[in-house]
N, C-alpha and C positions, 0 to 999 in steps of 0.2 A: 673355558674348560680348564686352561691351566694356571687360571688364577683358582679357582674351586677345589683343586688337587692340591695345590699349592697350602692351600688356607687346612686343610685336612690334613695333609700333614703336619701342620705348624699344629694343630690340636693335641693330633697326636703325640706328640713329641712333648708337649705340656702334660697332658695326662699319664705317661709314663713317667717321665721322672717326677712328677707328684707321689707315682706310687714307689718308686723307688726306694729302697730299707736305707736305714740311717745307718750311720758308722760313729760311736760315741768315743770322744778321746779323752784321756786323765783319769780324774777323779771327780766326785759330786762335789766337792767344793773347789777343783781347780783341772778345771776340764773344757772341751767344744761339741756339737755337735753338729754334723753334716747329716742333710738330709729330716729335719725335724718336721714331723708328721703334729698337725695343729689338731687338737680336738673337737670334736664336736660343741657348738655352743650350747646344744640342748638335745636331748633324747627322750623318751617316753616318758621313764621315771629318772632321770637329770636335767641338771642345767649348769652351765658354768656360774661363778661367783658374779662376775658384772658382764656385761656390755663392751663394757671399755677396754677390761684387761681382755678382751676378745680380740678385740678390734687392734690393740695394738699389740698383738701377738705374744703376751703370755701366758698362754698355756697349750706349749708346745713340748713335744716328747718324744721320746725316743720310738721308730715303729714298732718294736714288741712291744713296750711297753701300752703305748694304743694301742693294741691288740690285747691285752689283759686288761686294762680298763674298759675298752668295750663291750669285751665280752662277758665282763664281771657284770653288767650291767644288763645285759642282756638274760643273765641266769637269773636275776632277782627281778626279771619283769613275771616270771614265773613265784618262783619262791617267795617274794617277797611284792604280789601285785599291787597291795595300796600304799605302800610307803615309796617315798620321794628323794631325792638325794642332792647334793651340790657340791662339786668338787671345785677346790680351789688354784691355786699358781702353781705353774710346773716350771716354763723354764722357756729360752728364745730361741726361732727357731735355727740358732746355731749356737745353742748355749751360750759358754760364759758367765760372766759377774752377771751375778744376779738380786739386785738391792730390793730391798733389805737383809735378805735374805743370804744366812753362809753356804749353803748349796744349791740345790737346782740348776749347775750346772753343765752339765751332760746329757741332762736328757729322762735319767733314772730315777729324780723327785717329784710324786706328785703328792698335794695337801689336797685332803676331802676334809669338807666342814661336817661340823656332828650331825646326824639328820635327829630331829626333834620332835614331839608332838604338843599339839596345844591344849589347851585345860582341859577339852573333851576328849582326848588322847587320839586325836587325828592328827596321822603325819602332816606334816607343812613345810614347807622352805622355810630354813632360817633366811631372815631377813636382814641381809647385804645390800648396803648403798654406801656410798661416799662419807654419809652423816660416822658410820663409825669402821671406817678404810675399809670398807667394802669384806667385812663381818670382821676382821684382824684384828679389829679392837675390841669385840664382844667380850664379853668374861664369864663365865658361868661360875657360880656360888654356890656351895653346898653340896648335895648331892650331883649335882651338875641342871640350875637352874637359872633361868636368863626372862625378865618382863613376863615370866607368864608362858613362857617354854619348858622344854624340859628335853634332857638329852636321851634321846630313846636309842637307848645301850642294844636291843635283844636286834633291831634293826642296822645296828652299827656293825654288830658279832655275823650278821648274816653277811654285811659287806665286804667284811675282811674272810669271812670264809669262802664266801664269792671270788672275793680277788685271788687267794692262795691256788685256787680249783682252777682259776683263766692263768694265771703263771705257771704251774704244773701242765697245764695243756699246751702250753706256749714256747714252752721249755724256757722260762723265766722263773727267775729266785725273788724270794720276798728277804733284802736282807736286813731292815731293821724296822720296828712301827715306832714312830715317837709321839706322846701322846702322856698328856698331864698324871703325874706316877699315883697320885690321890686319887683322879676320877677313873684310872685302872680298874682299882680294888673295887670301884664301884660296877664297872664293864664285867669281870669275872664273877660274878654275883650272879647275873642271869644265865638263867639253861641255854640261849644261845650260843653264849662261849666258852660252854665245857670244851676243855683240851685244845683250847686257842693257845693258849700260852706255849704250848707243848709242840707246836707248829709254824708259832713267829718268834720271831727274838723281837719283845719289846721293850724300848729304852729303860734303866734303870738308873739314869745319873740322871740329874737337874737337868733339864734342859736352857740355853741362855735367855731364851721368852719362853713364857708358858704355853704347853699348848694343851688347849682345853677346849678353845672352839674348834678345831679340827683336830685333825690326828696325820703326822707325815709320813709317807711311805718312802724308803730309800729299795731301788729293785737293783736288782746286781747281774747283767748282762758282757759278756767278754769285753773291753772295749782295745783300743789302742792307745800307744803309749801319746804324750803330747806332741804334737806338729811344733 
């Protein structure tokens, strides 16, 4: 009986401080996070990037922050029922250097890869493996084209209005999208993202790598100064 009690409590005690809110310190590129809440490897219409960077925990976040991604996701199982999505690396779960990568340190970066469709304009996962660093090496050409994909913009403009509508609910800020300045002008072009621009600040300098097979979000949460 008081081994049974014992073991219940020891549960409990785990379960809460799993749910326990994180506490993010610095800055995205020189920062910690306690308490980092790991996401889901997969949901209805998501999945994470691999397996592996599952497994070995990155793609952890800060807990608003998983609360605006989930529940971004949860809007577009409505809004957007047949299209798919895949988000990529966020950060460990106590932040810090984060290689390759110059932020996702605190907790407040997460990369979602482009959701696409294939020649018969049916969404699909881009397809992430090892072969090309688990999609980071992808490139899309042209209008934003990859083997026989295609970057399906009007299902991207849904994402990010998604996500703007779970940070507003969340009392979370969206404070920059980065996201290749060419295949922009292509994203602004569909009726899905009238007056997106007018509602996120999206990067307008060169980015140091391209980003084209995703798009990064930096969210902007009170944090503390560095320990």
């Amino acid at each position: 009986m008081y081994r049974s009690g014992l073991l219940a409590l020891l549960l409990f005690s785990v379960v809460a401080n799993a749910a326990e809110e994180s506490i993010c310190f610095g800055s995205l590129d020189n920062g910690s996070l306690e308490n980092g809440w790991q996401l889901p490897a997969s949901g209805k219409n998501y999945s994470a990037y691999s397996d592996i960077g599952v497994m070995i925990g990155r793609n952890y976040v800060h807990s608003m922050i998983y609360k605006v991604v989930i529940d971004a996701y949860a809007m577009l199982e409505t809004q957007a029922p047949s299209k798919v999505y895949v988000y990529g690396e966020s950060g460990y779960k106590e932040g810090g250097k984060f290689r390759p990568h110059k932020t996702h340190q605190n907790g407040l970066s997460v990369d979602f890869f482009v959701p696409v469709v294939d020649s018969e304009g049916i969404s699909v996962k881009l397809p992430t493996s090892i072969l090309n660093k688990f999609g980071y090496d992808i490139e899309f050409v042209g209008a934003g084209e990859y083997k026989g994909l295609k970057i399906d913009y009007g299902a991207m403009a849904l994402h990010l209005w998604a996500l703007k509508a779970s940070a507003d609910k969340n009392g979370v800020k969206i404070w920059r999208v980065i996201f290749d300045n060419e295949l922009q002008k292509q994203l602004f072009k569909v009726p899905e993202a009238k007056g997106l621009s007018e509602v996120m600040a999206f990067s307008t300098k060169k980015p140091w790598v391209r980003h084209d097979e995703h798009y990064h979000i930096d969210f902007s949460v009170p944090c503390l100064p560095m320990r």
